[in-house]
C-alpha positions as CSV (number, residue, x, y, z in Angstrom):
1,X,-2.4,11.7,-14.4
2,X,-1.8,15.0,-12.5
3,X,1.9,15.2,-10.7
4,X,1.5,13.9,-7.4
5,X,0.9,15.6,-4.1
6,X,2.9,18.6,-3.0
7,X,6.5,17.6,-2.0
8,X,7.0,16.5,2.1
9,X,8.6,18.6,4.1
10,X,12.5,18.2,5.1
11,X,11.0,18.3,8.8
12,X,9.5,15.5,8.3
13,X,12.0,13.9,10.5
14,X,12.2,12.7,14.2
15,X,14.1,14.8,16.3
16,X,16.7,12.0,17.2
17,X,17.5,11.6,13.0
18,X,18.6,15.8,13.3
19,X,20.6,14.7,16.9
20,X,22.5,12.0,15.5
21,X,23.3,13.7,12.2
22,X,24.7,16.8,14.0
23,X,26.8,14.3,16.1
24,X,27.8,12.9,12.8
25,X,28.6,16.3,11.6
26,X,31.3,16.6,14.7
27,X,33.0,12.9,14.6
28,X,31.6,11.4,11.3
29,X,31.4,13.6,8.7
30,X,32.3,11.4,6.2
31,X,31.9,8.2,7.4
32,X,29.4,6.3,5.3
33,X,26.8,3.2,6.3
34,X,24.1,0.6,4.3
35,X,21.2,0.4,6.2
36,X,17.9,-2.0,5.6
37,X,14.6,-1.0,5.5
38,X,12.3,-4.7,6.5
39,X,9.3,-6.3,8.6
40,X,10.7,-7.8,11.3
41,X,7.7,-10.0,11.7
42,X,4.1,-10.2,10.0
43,X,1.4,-9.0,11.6
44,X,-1.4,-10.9,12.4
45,X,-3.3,-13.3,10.3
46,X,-1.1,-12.4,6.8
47,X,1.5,-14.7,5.4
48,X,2.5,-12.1,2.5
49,X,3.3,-8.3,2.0
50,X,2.7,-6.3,-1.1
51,X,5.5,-3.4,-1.9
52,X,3.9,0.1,-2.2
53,X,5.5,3.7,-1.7
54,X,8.5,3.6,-3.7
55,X,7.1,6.7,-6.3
56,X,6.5,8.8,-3.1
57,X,10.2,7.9,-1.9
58,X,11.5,9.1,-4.9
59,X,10.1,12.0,-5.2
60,X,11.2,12.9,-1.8
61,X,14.6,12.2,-2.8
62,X,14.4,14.5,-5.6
63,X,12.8,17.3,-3.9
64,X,14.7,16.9,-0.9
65,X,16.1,20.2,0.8
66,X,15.7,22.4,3.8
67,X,14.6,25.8,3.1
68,X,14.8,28.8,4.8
69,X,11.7,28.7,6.9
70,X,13.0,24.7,8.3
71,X,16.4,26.6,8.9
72,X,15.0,29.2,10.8
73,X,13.0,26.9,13.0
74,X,15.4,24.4,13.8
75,X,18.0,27.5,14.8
76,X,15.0,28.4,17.1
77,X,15.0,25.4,19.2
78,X,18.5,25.7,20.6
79,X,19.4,22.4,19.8
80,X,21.8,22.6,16.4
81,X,24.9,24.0,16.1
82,X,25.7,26.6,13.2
83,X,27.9,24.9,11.7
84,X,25.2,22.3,11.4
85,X,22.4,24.5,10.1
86,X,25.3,25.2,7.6
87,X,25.0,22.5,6.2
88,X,21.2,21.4,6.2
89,X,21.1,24.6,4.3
90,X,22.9,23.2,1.6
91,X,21.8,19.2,2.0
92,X,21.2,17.2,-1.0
93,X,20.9,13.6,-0.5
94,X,24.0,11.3,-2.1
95,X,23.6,7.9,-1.4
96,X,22.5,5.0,-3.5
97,X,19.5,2.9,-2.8
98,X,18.2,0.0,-3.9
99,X,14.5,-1.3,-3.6
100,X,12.0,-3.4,-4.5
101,X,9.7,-2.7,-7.1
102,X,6.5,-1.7,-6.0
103,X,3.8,-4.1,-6.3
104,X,6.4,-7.1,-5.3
105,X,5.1,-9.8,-2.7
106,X,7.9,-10.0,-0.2
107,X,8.0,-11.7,3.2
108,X,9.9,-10.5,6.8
109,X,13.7,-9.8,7.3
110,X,13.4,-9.6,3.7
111,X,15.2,-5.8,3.1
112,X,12.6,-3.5,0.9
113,X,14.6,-0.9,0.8
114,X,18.3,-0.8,1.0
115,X,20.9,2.8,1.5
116,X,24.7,3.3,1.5
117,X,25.2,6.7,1.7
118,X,27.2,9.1,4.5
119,X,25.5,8.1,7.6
120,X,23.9,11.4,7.8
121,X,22.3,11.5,4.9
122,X,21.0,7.9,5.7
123,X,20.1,8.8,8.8
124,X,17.8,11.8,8.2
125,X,15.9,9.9,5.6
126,X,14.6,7.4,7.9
127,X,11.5,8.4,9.1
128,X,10.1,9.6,6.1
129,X,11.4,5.7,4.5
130,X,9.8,4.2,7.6
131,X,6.4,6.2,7.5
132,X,5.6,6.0,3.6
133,X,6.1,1.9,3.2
134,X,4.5,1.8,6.4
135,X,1.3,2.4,5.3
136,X,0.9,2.2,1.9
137,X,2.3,-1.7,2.1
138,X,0.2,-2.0,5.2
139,X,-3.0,-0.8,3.0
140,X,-1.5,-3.0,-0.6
141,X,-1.7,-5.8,1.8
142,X,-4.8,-5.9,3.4
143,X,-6.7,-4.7,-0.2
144,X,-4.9,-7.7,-2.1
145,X,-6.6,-10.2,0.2
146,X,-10.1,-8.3,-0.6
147,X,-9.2,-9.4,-4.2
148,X,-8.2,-12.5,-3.3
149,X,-11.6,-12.7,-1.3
150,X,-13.4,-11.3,-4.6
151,X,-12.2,-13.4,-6.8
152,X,-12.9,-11.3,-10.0
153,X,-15.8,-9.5,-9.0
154,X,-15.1,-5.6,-8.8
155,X,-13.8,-4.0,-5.2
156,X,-14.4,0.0,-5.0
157,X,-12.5,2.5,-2.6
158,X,-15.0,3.8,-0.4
159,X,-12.6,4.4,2.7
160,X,-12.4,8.4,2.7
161,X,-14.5,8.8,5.7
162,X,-12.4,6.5,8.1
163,X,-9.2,6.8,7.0
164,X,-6.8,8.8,9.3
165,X,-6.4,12.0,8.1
166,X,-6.2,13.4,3.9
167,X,-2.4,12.4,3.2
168,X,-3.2,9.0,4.3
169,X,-6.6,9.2,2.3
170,X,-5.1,9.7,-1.0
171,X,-2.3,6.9,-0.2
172,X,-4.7,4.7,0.1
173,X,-6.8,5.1,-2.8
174,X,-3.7,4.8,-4.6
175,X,-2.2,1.5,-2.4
176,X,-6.0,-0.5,-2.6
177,X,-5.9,0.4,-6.7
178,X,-2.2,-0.9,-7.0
179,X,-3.4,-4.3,-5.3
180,X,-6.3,-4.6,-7.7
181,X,-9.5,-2.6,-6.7
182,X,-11.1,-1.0,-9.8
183,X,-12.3,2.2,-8.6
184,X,-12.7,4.9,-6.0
185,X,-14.8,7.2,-4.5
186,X,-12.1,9.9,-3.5
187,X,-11.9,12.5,-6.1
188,X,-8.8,14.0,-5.4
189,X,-7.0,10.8,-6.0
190,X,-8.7,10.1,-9.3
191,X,-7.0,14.2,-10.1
192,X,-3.6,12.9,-8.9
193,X,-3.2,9.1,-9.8
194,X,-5.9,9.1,-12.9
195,X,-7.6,6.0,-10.8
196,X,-11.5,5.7,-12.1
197,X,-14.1,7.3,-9.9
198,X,-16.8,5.4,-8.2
199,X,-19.7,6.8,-6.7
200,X,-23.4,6.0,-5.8
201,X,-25.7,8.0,-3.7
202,X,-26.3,8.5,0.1
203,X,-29.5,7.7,2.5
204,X,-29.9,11.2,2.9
205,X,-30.4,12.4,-0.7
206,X,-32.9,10.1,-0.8
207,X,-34.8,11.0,2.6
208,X,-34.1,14.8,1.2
209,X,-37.3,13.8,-0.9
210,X,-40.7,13.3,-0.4
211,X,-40.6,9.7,-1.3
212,X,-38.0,7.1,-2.4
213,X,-39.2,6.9,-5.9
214,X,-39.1,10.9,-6.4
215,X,-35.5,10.2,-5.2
216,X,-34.5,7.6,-8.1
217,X,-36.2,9.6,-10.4
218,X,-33.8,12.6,-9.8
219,X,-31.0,10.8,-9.7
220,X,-31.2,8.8,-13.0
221,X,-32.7,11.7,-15.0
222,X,-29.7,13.5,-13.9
223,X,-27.2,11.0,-14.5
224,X,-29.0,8.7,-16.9
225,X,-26.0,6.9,-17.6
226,X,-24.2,6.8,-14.7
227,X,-26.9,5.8,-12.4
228,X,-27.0,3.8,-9.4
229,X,-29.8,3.4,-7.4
230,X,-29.0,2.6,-2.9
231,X,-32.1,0.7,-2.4
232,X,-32.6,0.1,1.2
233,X,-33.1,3.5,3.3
234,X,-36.5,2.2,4.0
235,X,-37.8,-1.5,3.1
236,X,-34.8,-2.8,0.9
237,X,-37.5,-5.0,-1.5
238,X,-39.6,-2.2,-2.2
239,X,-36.9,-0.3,-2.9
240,X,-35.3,-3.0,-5.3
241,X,-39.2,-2.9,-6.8
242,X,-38.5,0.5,-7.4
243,X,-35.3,0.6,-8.6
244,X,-36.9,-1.9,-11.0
245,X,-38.7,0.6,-12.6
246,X,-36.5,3.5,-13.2
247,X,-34.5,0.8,-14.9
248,X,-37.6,0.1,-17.4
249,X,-38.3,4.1,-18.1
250,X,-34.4,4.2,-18.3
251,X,-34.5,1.3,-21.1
252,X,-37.7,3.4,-22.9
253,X,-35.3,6.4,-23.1
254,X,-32.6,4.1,-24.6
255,X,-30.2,4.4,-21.6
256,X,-29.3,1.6,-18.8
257,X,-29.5,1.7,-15.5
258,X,-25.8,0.9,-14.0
259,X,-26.8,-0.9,-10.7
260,X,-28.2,-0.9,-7.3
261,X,-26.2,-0.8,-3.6
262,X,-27.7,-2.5,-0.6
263,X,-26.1,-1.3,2.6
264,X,-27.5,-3.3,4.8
265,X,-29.4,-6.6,6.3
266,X,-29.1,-9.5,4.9
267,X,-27.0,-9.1,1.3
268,X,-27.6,-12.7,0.6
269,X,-31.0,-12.6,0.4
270,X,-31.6,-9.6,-1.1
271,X,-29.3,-10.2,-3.7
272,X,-31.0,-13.1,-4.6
273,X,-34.1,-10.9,-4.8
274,X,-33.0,-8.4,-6.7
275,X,-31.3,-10.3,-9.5
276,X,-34.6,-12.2,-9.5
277,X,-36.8,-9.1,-9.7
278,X,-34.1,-7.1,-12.4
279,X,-34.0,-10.4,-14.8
280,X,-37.9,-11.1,-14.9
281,X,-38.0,-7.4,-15.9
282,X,-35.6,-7.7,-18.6
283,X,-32.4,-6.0,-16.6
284,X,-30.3,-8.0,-16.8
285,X,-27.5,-6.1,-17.3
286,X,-27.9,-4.2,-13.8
287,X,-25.2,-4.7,-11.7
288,X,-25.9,-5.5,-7.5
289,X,-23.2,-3.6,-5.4
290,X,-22.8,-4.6,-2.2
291,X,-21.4,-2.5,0.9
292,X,-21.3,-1.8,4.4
293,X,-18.5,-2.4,6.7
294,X,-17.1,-5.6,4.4
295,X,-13.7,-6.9,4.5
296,X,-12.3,-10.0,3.2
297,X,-13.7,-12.5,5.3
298,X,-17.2,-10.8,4.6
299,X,-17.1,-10.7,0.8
300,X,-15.7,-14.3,1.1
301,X,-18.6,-15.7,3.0
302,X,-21.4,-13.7,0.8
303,X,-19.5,-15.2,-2.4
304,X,-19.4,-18.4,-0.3
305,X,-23.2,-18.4,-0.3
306,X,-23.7,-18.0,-3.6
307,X,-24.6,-14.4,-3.5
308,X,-25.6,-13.0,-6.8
309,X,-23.4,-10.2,-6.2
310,X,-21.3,-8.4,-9.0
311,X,-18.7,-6.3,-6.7
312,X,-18.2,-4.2,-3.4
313,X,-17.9,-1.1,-2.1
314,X,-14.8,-1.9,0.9
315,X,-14.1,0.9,3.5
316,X,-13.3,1.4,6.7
317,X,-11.9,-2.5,7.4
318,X,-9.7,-2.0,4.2
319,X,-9.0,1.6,4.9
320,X,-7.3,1.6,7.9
321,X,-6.2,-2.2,7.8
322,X,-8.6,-2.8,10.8
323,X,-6.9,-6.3,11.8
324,X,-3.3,-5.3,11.1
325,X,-3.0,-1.7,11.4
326,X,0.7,-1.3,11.8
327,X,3.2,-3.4,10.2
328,X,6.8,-4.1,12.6
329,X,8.5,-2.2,10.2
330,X,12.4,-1.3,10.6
331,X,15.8,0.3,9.4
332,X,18.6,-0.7,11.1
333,X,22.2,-0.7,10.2
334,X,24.2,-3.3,8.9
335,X,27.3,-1.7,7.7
336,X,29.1,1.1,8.9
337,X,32.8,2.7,7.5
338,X,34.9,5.0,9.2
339,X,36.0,8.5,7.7
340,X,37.8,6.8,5.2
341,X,34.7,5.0,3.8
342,X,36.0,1.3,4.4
343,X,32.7,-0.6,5.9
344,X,32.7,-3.3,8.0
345,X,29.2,-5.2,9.0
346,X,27.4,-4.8,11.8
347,X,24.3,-6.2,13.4
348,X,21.8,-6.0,16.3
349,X,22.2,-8.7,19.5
350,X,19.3,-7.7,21.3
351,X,17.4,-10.2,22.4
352,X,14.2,-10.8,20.0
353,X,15.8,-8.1,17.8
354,X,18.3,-10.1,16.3
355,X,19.4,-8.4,12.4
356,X,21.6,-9.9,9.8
357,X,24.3,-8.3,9.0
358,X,26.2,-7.2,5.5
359,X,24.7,-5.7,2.4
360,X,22.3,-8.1,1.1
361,X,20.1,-9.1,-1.3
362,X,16.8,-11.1,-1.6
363,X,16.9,-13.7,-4.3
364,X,13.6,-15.5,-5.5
365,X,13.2,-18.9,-7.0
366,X,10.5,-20.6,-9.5
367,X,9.3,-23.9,-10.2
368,X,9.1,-24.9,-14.0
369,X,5.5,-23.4,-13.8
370,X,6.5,-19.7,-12.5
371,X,5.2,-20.8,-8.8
372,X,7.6,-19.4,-5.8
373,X,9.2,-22.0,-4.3
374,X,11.6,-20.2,-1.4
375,X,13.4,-17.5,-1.3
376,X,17.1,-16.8,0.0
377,X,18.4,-13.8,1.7
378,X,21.6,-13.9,1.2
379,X,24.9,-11.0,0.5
380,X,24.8,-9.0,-2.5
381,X,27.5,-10.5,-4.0
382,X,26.4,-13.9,-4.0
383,X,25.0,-15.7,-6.9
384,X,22.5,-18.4,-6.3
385,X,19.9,-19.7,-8.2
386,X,16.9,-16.8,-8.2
387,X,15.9,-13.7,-9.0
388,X,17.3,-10.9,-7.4
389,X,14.3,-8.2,-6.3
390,X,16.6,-5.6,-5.0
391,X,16.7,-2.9,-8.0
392,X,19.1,0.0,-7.9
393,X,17.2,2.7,-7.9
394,X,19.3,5.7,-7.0
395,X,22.7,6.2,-7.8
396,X,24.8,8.6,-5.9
397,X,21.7,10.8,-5.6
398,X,19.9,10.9,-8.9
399,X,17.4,8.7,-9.1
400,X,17.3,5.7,-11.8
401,X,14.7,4.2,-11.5
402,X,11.4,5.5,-13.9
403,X,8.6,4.5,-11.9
404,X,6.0,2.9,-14.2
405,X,2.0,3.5,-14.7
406,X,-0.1,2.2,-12.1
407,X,-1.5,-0.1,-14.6
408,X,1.7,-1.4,-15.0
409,X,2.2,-1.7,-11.0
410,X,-1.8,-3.3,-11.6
411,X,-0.4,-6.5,-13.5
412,X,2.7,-7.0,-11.5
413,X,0.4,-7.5,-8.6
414,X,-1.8,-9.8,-10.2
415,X,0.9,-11.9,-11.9
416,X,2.4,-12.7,-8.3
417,X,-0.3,-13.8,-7.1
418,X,-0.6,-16.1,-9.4
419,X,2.7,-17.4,-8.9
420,X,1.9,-17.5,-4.7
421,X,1.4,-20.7,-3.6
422,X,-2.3,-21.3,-3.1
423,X,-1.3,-21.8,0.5
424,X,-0.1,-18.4,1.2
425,X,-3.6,-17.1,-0.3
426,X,-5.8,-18.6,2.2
427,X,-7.2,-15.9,4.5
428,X,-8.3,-17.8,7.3
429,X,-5.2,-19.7,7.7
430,X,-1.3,-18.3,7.9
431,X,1.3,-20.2,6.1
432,X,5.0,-19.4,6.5
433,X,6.6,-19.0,3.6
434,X,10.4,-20.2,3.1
435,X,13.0,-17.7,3.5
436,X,16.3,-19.2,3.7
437,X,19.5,-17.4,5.2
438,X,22.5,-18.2,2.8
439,X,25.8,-20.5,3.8
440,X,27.3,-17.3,3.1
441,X,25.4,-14.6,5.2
442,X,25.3,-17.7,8.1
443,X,28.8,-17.1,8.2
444,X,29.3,-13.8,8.0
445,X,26.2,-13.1,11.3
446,X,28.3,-16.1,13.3
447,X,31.7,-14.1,12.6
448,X,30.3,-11.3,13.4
449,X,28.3,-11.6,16.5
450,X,31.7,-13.3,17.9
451,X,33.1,-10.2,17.3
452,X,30.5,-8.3,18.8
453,X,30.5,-10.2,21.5
C-alpha cells in the first residue's frame, strides 16, 4: 500500500472556526474545552452506522500546519489580526482525542470522536472532523447493507463515474472495501489503499468492432486470464451464446474464462440462461456478474428470486448513498474551562437540539453469545458493565493510535455484524436500537440545564 493522498490543506476550515479562534486568541487564549463529534439522528431507513475516516483524521493531525502561502492569504482578507496570523504560523495541534475505531457499528448521540484540547485548537479542527466521517461513514453504511443484501456473494466498486468529485472517489473506494466489497474499479485507490482491482469492459469497445464476437475475441486473447465478457450490447442470449464459446477456445488454450456481466433487462432470467448455457458447455466455473444501477434492495430481490448470480458490480446508489446522502452529523461542546483550565459541563437547550453534557463515554454490552444487547452512554469515569469503544487516540498532540490494515478494519466489520441483532439487519424495516443514558449522566444534564436555565 502506497501512503495515502496528499495531506489537506490548513484552509480547509469554515471561515467562522478562524473567527472564533482569533476571538479566542483575544479573551481565551488558554482556556481549554471537550467537544463531541455524533449523529444527532439516523437518516432515513438505517438503524446502524459503520465508523470510517479515523486514518485520514490522523494524518491531518500530523501534518497539520499553516504555511506560508495560507498565511499570506488569510492576511489578504482583512479579517485577522497579526498577532493572530502570529500564531497560525506557528499552530501545531495539542489536544487529546479519543475515537472509535474504524469499522465500529455505533448508533446516534453516541460520540465518535471526542477532543479536549485549548478551544482553539478544537475549534479549527472541526470542519475537517465533520467533513471526513461525514462521508466516509455515510458511504461504510450504505455499502454494509449491500453485503448484508449479498449475503456472500462478491460486491465490486464501480462508483467512479457518479461519485462527487476525485477526493470523494477515492474515499469511497476505500469506505465500500472497509464494509466488505471485494474489489474496485478505481485504479488510483487500488495505488493508494492496495484494494484489488475489478474491471470488465464497456458497450463501446464492443460496438468499436465490426461484430460482437470479433469483440470477445480481442478481449480474451488479450487478457486470457483475466477475461470478462459484457454480454448484452445487442441481444443479451446471443451474446451469452457467444460468450459461450470464447469460453470453449479459452478452455482449448488451457486458460478460463473469468465471467460474463449483464447490464441490463431482466438479470433473473438471463442468469438463469446463462448458467444454463455455460454448464451444458462444460463452464462451469464462469462466474455471472450482475450490474446496472443495483443497490441493496435490488441485489436482495434478484437473490430473493433465486438468481444464479455470483456477485455485483454496485455504483452510483452505493456511491453517493442515494437514499441517505448526508448523515445529521455534529460537534458541539460539552465542556468548557476558563484560562486556568478548570472545565465545567455544558450543553445545548435548543429545542430539538438537546446535547448531553460532560465528557463521556459509550459503553457496549454482550449477551453470553457475543450478540449486542444495549448500549449506555454514560461519563467517562463511570464503570458499568460494557465495553468502552472510545480509544485514546491522541495524546497531547502525538498520535497513539497505529491505524491497522484494511484487512484488519475488513474483519472488525464483519465480526459486528455478526454480533447485530438480526433485527437491526433487516433493510426494509428500521429497528431502534437501545441506547441508554446513565443514572449518572441523567444527573449531571438535569443539574446542569437548571443551571443553564
Amino acid at each position: 500500500m502506497k501512503t495515502v493522498p496528499p495531506r489537506h490543506s490548513a484552509l480547509l476550515v469554515d471561515l467562522y472556526e478562524l473567527t472564533m479562534a482569533q476571538c479566542y486568541f483575544r479573551y481565551k487564549q488558554h482556556a481549554h474545552a471537550t467537544f463531541d463529534l455524533f449523529v444527532r439522528q439516523m437518516p432515513r431507513n438505517r438503524s446502524f452506522l459503520i465508523t470510517a475516516g479515523l486514518e485520514d483524521i490522523l494524518q491531518y493531525i500530523r501534518q497539520l500546519h499553516f504555511g506560508s502561502d495560507d498565511i499570506k492569504y488569510l492576511r489578504s482578507l482583512k479579517f485577522f489580526s497579526e498577532a493572530f496570523l502570529e500564531y497560525l504560523a506557528d499552530f501545531k495541534f495539542h489536544g487529546d482525542i479519543w475515537a472509535m475505531p474504524e469499522g465500529t457499528v455505533f448508533f446516534p448521540q453516541e460520540p465518535v470522536i471526542r477532543v479536549t484540547a485549548p478551544i482553539m485548537e478544537a475549534q479549527l479542527i472541526e470542519g475537517f472532523l465533520l467533513n471526513t466521517i461525514n462521508i466516509q461513514t455515510m458511504i461504510a453504511s450504505k455499502a454494509v447493507r449491500c453485503v448484508l443484501a449479498a449475503g456472500g456473494k462478491g460486491l465490486f466498486d464501480f462508483s467512479l463515474r457518479r461519485t462527487h468529485g476525485q477526493d470523494a472517489s477515492l474515499k469511497v473506494a476505500r469506505s465500500s472495501y472497509l464494509a466488505g466489497f471485494e474489489a474496485t474499479s478505481h485504479v488510483q485507490a487500488g495505488y493508494y489503499y492496495g484494494i484489488p482491482l475489478a474491471g470488465t469492459m464497456a458497450h463501446s469497445f464492443v460496438m468499436s468492432f465490426a461484430s460482437e464476437i470479433e469483440a470477445f475475441f480481442a478481449y480474451s486473447s488479450t487478457f486470457p486470464q483475466k477475461t470478462v465478457l459484457l454480454v448484452d450490447t445487442y441481444d443479451a442470449r446471443k451474446g451469452i451464446r457467444k460468450a459461450v464459446k470464447i469460453g470453449q477456445e479459452l478452455a482449448k488454450r488451457g486458460h478460463r474464462l473469468v465471467g460474463i456481466r449483464l447490464d441490463s433487462g431482466n438479470i433473473v432470467a438471463l442468469a438463469r440462461f446463462a448458467r444454463k448455457a455455460l454448464d451444458d458447455a462444460g463452464l462451469q466455473y464462469v462466474k455471472i456478474i450482475a450490474s446496472g444501477n443495483l443497490d441493496e434492495y435490488k441485489i436482495a430481490d434478484i437473490l430473493g428470486k433465486g438468481a444464479a448470480v455470483d456477485g455485483f458490480g454496485v455504483g452510483t446508489h452505493m456511491g453517493t448513498s442515494s437514499d441517505a446522502p448526508v448523515l445529521d452529523v455534529i460537534y458541539k461542546l460539552s465542556e468548557v474551562g476558563d484560562n486556568k483550565h478548570s472545565l465545567m459541563p455544558v450543553m445545548k437547550l435548543s429545542t430539538g437540539k438537546v446535547t448531553y453534557p460532560g465528557r463521556k463515554q459509550v459503553f457496549r454490552i454482550n449477551d453470553r453469545k457475543g450478540v449486542f444487547v444495549k448500549d449506555i452512554l454514560g461519563l467517562e469515569k463511570e464503570t458499568p458493565d460494557g465495553q468502552p469503544l472510545l480509544e485514546k487516540v491522541v495524546d497531547r498532540g502525538k498520535v497513539l493510535y497505529v491505524c491497522p490494515a484494511l484487512e484488519h478494519i475488513r474483519a472488525r466489520v464483519r465480526e459486528s455484524l455478526n454480533a447485530l441483532p438480526a433485527a437491526i439487519k433487516e433493510l426494509r424495516k428500521v429497528q431502534m436500537y437501545a441506547v441508554e443514558i446513565s443514572p449518572a449522566l441523567r444527573a449531571l444534564t438535569v443539574d446542569v440545564s437548571r443551571r443553564l436555565a
